[in-house]
N, C-alpha and C positions, 0 to 999 in steps of 0.2 A: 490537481491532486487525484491519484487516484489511490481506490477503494477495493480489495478486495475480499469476495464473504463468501461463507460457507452453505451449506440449504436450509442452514439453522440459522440463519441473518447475523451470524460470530464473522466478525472481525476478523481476517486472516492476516493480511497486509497491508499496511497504506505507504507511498510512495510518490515521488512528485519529479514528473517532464515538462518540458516544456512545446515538446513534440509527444503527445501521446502515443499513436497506433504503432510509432519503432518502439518505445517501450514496454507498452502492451508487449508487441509481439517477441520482445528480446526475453522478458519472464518468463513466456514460453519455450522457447528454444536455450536461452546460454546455460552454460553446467557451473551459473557461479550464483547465479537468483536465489534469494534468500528462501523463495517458496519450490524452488527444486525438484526437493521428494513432497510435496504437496500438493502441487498441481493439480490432481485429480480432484482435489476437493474445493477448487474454486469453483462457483456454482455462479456469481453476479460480480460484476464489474461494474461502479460506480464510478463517476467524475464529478469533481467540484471545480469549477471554474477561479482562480485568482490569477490576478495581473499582475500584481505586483511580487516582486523576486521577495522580499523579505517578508511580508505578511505570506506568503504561500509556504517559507519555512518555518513559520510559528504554525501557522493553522494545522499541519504537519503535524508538526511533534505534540499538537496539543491534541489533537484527532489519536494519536498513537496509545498519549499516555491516559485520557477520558475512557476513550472505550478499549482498552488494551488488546490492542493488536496483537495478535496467537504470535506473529513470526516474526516483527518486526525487533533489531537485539539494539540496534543503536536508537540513540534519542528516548530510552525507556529510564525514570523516572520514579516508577513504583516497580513495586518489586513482593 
């Protein structure tokens, strides 16, 4: 899972690979990433390690809707 935050340690995005460093680098680069026009305000990039396919898309969405993710639109919850 990964973790993206602001230099305010706010939650921008979380998001889950299974090969990180292409996905890392694709939020960078593609003109479709949810953090796009925000980019500049990634300051830290955390990873959570899970193995398993199903627990990594719970911890997800529960990571999402806990600390509410600025930019994340799907799997949100609260409102």
């Amino acid at each position: 899972i990964i973790l993206f935050s602001n230099a305010n340690d706010e939650l921008l995005f979380v998001g889950k690979a299974r090969k990180l460093r292409p996905r890392v680098k694709r939020h960078f680069e593609d003109t479709v990433s949810p953090i796009k026009l925000h980019r500049d305000e990634v300051y830290r990039i955390a990873v959570c390690v899970v193995e398993d396919p199903m627990e990594r898309e719970i911890y997800e969405t529960f990571i999402i809707n806990t600390l509410h993710a600025k930019y994340n639109i799907d799997k949100v919850f609260y409102k």
